[in-house]
Backbone and ligand atoms as CSV (ligand in chain L), in Angstrom:
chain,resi,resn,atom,element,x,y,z
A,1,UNK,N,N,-41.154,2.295,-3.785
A,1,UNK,CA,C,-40.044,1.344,-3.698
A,1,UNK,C,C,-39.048,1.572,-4.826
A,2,UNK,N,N,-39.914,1.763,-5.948
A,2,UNK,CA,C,-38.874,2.009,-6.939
A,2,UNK,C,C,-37.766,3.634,-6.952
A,3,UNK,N,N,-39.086,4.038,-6.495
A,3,UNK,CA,C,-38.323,5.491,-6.314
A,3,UNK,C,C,-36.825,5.780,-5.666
A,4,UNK,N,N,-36.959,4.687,-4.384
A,4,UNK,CA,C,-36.230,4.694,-3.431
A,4,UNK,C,C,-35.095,3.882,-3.842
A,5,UNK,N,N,-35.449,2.520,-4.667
A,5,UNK,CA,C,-33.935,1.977,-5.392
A,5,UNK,C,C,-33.374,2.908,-6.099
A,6,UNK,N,N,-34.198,3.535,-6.745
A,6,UNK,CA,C,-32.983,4.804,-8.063
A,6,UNK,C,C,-32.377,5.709,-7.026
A,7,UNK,N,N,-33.254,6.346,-6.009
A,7,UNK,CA,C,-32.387,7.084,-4.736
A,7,UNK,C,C,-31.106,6.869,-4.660
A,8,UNK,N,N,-31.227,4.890,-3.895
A,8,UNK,CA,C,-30.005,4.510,-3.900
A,8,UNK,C,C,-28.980,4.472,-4.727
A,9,UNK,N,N,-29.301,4.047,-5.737
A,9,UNK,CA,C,-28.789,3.882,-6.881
A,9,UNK,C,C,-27.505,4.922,-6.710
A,10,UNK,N,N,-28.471,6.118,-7.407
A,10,UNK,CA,C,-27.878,7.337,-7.697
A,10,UNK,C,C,-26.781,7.555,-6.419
A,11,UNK,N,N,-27.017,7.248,-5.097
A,11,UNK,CA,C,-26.205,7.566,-4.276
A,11,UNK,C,C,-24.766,6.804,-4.701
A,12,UNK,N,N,-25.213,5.694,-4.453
A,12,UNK,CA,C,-24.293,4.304,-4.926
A,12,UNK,C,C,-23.033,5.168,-6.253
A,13,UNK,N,N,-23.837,5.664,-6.998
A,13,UNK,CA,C,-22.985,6.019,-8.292
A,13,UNK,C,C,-22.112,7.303,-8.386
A,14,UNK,N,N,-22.940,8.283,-7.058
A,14,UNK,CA,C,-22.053,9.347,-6.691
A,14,UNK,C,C,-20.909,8.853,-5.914
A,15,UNK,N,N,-21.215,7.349,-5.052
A,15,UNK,CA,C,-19.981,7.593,-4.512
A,15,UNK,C,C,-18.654,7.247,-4.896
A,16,UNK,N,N,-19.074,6.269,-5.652
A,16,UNK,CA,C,-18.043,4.992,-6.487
A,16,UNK,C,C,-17.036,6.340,-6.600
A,17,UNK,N,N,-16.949,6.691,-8.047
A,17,UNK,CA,C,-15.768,7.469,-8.587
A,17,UNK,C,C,-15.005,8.122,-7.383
A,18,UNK,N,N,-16.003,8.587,-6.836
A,18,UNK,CA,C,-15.128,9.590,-5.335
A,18,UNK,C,C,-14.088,8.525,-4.520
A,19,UNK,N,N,-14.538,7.564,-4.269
A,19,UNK,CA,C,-13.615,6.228,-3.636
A,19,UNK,C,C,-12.593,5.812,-4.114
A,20,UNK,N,N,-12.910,5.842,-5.876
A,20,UNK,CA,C,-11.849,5.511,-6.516
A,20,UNK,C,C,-10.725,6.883,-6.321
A,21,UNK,N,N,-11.184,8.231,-6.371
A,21,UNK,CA,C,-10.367,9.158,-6.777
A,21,UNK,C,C,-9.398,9.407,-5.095
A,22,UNK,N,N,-9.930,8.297,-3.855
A,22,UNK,CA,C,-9.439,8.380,-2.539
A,22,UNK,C,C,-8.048,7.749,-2.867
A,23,UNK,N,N,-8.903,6.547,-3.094
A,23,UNK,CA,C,-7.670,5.171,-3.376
A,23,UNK,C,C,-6.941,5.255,-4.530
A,24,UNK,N,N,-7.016,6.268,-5.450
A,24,UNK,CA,C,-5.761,6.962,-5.929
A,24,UNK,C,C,-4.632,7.553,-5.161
A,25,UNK,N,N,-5.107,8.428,-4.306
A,25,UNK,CA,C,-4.454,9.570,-3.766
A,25,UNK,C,C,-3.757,8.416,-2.805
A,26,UNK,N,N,-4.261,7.560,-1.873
A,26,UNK,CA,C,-3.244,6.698,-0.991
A,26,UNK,C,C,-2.536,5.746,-1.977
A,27,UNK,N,N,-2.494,5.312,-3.117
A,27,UNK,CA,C,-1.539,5.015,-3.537
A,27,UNK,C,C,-0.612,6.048,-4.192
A,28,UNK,N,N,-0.801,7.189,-4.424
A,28,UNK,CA,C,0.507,8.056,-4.673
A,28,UNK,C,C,1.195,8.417,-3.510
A,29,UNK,N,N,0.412,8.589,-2.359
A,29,UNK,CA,C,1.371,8.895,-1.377
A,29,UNK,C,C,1.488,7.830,-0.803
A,30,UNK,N,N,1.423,6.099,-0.909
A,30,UNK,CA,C,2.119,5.464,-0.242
A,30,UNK,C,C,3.628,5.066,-1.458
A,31,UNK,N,N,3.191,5.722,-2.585
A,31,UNK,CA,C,4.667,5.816,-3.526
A,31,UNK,C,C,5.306,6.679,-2.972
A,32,UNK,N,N,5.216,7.983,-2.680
A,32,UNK,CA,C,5.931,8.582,-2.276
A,32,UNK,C,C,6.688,8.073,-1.389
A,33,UNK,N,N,5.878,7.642,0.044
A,33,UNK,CA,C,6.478,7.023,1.261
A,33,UNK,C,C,7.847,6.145,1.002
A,34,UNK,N,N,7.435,4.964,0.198
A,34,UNK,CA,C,7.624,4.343,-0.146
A,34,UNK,C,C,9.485,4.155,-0.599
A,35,UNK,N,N,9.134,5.224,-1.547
A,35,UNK,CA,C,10.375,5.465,-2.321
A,35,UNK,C,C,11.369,6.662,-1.643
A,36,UNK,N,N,10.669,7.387,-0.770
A,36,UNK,CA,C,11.584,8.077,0.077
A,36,UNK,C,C,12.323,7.513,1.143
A,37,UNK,N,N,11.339,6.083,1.934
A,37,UNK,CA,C,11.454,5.665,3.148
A,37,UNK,C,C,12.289,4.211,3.265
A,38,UNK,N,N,12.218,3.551,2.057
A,38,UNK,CA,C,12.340,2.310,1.633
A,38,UNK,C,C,13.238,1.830,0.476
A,39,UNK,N,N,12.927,2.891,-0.532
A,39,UNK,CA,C,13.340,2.907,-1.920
A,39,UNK,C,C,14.993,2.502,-1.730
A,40,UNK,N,N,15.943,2.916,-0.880
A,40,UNK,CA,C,17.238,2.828,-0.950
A,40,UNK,C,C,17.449,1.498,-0.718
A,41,UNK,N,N,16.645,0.707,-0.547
A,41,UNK,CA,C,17.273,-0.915,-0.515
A,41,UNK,C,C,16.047,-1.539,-1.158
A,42,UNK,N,N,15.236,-1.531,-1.111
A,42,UNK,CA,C,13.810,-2.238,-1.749
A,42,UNK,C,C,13.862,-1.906,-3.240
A,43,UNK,N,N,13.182,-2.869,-4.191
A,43,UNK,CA,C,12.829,-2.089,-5.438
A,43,UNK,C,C,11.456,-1.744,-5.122
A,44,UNK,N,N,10.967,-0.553,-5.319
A,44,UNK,CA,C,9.540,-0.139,-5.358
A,44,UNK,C,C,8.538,-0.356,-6.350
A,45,UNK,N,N,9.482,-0.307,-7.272
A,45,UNK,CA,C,8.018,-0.573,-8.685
A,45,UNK,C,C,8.152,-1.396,-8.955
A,46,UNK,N,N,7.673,-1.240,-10.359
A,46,UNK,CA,C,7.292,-2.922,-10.699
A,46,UNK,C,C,8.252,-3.520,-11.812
A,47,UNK,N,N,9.161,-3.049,-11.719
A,47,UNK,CA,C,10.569,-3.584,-12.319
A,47,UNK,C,C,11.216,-3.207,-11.890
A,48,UNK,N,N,12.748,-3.819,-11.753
A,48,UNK,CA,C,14.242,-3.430,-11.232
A,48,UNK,C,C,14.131,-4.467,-10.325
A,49,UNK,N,N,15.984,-4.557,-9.984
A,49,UNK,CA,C,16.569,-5.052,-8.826
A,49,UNK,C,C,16.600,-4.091,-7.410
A,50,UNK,N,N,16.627,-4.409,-6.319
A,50,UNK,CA,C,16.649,-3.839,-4.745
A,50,UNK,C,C,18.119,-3.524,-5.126
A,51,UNK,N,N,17.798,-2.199,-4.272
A,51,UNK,CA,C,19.460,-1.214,-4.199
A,51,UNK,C,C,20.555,-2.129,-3.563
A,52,UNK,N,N,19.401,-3.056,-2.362
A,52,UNK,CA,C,20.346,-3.694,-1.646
A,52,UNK,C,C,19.757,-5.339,-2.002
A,53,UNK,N,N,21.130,-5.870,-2.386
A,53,UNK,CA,C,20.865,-7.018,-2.793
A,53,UNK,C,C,20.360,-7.958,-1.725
A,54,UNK,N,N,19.644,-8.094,-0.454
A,54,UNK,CA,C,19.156,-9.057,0.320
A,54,UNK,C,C,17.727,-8.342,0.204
A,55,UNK,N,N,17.273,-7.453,-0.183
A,55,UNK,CA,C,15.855,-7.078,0.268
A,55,UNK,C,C,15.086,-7.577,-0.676
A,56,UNK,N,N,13.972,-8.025,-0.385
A,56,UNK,CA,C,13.021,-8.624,-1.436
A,56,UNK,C,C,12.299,-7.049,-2.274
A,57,UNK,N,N,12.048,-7.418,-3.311
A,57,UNK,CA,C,11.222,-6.191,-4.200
A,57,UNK,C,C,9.775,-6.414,-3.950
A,58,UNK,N,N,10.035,-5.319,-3.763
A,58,UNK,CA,C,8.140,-4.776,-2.769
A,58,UNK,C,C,7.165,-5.380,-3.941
A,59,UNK,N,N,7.196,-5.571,-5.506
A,59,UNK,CA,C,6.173,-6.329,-6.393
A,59,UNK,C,C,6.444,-7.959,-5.630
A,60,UNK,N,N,6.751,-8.353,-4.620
A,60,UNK,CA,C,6.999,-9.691,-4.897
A,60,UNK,C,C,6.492,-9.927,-3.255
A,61,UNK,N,N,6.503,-9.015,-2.177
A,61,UNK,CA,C,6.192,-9.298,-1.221
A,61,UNK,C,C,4.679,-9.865,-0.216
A,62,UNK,N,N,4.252,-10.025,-1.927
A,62,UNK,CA,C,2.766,-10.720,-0.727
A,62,UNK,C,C,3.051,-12.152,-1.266
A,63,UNK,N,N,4.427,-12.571,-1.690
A,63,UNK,CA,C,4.813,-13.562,-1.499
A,63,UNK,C,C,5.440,-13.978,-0.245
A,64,UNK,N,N,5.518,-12.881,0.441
A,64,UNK,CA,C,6.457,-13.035,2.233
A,64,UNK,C,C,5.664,-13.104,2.933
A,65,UNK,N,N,4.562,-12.107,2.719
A,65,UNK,CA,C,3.824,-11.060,3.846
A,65,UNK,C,C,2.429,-11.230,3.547
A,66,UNK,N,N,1.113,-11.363,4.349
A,66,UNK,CA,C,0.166,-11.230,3.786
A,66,UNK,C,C,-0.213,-9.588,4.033
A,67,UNK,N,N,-0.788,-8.949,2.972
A,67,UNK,CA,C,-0.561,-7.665,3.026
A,67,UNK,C,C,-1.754,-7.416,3.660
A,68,UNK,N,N,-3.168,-8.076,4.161
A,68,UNK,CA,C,-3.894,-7.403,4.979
A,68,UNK,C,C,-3.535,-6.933,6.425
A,69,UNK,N,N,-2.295,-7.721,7.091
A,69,UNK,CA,C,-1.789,-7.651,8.487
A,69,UNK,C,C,-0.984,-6.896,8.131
A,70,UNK,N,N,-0.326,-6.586,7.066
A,70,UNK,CA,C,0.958,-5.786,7.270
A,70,UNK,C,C,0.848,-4.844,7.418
A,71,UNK,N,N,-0.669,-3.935,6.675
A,71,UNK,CA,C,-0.959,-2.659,7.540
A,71,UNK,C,C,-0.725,-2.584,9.113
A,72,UNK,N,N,-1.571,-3.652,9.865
A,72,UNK,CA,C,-1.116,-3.455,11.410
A,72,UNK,C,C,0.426,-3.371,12.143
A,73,UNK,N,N,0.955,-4.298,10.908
A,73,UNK,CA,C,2.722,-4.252,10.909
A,73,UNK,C,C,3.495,-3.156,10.964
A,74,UNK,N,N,2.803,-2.283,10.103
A,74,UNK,CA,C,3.346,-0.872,9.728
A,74,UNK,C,C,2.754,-0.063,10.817
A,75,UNK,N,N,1.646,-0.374,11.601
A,75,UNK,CA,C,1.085,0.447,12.499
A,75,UNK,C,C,1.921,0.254,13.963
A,76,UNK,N,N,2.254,-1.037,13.983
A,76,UNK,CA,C,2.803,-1.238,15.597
A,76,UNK,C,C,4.485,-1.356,15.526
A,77,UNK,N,N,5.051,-1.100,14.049
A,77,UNK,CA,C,6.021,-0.576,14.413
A,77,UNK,C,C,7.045,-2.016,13.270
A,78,UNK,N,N,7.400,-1.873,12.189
A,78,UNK,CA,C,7.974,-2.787,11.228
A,78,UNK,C,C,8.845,-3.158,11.842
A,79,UNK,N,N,9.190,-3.959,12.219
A,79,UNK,CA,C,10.694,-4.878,12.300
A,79,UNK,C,C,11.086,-5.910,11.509
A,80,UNK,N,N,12.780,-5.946,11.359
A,80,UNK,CA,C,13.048,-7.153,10.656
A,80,UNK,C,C,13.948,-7.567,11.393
A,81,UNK,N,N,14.066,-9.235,11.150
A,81,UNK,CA,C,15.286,-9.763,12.150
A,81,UNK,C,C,16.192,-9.608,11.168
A,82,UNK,N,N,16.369,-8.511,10.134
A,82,UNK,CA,C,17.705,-8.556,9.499
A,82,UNK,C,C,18.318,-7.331,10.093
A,83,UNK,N,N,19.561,-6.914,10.316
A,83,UNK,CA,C,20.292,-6.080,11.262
A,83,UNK,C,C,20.032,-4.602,10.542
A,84,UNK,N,N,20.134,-4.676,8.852
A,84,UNK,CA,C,20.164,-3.751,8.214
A,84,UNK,C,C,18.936,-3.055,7.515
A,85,UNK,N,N,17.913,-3.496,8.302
A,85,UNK,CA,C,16.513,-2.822,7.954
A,85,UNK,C,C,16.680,-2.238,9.008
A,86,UNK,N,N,16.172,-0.826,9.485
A,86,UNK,CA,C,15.602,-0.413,10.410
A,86,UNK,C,C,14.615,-0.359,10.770
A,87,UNK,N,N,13.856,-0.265,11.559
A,87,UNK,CA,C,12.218,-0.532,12.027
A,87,UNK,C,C,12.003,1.189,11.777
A,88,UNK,N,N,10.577,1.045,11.492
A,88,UNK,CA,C,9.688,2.113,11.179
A,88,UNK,C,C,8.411,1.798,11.882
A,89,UNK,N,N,8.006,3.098,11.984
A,89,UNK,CA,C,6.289,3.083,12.980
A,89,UNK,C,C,5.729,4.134,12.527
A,90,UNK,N,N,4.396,3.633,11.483
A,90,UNK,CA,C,3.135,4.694,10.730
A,90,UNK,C,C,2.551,4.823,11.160
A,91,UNK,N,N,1.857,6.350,10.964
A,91,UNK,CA,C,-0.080,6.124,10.952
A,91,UNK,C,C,-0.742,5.387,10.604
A,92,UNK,N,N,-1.508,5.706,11.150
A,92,UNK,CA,C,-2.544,5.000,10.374
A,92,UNK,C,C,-2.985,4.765,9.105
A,93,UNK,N,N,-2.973,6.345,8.704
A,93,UNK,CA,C,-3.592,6.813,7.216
A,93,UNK,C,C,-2.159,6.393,6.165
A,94,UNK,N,N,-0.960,7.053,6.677
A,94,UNK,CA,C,0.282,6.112,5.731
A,94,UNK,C,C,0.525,5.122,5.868
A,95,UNK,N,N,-0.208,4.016,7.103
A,95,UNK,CA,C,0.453,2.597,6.816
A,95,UNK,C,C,-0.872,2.238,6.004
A,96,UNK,N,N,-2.028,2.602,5.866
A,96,UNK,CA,C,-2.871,2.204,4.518
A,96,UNK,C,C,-2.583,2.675,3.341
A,97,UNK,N,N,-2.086,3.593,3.079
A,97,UNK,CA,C,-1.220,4.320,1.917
A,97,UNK,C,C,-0.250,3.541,1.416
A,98,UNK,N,N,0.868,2.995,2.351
A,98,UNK,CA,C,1.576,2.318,1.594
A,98,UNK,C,C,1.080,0.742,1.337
A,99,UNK,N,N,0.380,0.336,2.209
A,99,UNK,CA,C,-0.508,-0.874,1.803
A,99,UNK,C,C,-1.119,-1.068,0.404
A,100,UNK,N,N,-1.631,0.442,0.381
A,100,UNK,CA,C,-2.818,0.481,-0.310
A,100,UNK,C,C,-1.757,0.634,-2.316
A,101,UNK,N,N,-0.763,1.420,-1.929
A,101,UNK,CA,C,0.377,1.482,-3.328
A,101,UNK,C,C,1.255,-0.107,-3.294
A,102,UNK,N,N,1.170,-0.844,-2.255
A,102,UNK,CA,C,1.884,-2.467,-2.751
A,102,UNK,C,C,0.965,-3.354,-3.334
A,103,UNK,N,N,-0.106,-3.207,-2.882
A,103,UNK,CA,C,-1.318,-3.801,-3.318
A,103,UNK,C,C,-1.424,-3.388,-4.859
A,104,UNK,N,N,-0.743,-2.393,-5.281
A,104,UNK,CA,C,-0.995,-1.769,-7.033
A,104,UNK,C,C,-0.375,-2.375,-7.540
A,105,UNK,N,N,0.961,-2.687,-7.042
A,105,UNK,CA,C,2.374,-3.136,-8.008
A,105,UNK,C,C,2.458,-4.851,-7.473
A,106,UNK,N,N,1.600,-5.396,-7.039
A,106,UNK,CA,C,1.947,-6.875,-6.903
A,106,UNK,C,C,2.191,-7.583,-8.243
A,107,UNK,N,N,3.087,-8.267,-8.073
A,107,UNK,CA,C,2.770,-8.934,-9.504
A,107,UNK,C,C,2.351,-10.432,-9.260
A,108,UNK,N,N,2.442,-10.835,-11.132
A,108,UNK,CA,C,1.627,-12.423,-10.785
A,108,UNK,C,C,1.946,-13.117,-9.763
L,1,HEC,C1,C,18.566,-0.008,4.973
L,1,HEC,C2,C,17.924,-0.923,4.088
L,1,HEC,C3,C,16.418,-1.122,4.178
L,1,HEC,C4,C,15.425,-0.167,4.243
L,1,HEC,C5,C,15.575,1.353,4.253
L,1,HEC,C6,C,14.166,-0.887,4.269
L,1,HEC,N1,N,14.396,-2.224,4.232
L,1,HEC,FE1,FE,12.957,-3.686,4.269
L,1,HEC,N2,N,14.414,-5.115,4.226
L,1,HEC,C7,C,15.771,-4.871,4.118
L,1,HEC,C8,C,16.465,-6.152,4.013
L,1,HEC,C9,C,17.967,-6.337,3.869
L,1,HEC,C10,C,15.466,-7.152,4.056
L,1,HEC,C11,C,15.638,-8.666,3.940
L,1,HEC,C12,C,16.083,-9.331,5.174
L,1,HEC,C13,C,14.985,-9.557,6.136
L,1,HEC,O1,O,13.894,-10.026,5.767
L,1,HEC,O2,O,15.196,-9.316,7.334
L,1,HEC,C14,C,14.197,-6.466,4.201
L,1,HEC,C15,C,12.971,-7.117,4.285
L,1,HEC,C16,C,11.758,-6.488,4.288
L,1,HEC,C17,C,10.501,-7.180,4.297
L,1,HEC,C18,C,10.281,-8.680,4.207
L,1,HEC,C19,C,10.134,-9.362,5.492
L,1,HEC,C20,C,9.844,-10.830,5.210
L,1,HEC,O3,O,9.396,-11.471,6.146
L,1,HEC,O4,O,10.058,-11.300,4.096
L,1,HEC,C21,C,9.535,-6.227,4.313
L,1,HEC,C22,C,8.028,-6.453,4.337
L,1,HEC,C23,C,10.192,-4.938,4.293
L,1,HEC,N3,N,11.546,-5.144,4.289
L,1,HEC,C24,C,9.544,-3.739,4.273
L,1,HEC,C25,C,10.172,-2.505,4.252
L,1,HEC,C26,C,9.466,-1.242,4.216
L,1,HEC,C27,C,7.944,-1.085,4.159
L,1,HEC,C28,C,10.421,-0.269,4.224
L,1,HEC,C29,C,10.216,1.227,4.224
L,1,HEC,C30,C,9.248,1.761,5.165
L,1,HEC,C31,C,11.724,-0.925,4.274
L,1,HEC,N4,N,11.521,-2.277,4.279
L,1,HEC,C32,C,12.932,-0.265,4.298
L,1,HEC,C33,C,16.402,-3.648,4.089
L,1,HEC,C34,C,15.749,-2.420,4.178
């Protein structure tokens, strides 16, 4: 029994870091996305004003949005009822990417 908890264990501990070093990589490339796809009216990080003064700054939006649905948001295709967003439609793997990089920069 004991043998078999340290087994686990050890598995447990190989995988951690590797998960973390995943959920790195989707938050750099949902920065990338982000700031290529968005960046011209949104603020992306975690300071500044939006290029365009009506867009909310992406640190502030899980004050709008709850960000577990907004992955599906990003999956079935973003819309806004504002005229000057355009709608966008992700993968899968980049609408968790950029989920996964707003989720970094939320602030208080
Ligand atoms: C051409 C300008 C423009 C681009 C590009 C743009 N947006 Fe927006 N976005 C806006 C404006 C303006 C608003 C605010 C008005 C509104 O909510 O309809 C907005 C609002 C939003 C909201 C808030 C909706 C709410 O209910 O508060 C989200 C979320 C959002 N944008 C996500 C994105 C994402 C993700 C991208 C890139 C994939 C993006 N936007 C690209 C202009 C833009």
């Amino acid at each position: 029994m004991i043998v078999r908890l340290r087994a686990a264990l050890a598995i447990v501990l190989s995988i951690v870091p590797l998960g973390m070093a995943v959920a790195q990589t989707d938050v750099e490339r949902g920065q990338t996305l982000a700031s290529g796809m968005c960046g011209g009216c949104h603020a992306i990080g975690q300071t500044g004003a939006s290029p365009h003064a009506n867009a909310p700054a992406f640190r502030q939006l899980d004050d709008h949005v709850d960000l577990d649905v907004f992955v599906d948001l990003l999956r079935e295709g973003l819309q806004s009822t504002h005229a000057d967003m355009p709608s966008f439609r992700f993968s899968r793997g980049d609408a968790r990417a950029i989920v996964a990089y707003l989720r970094s920069i939320q602030g208080p």
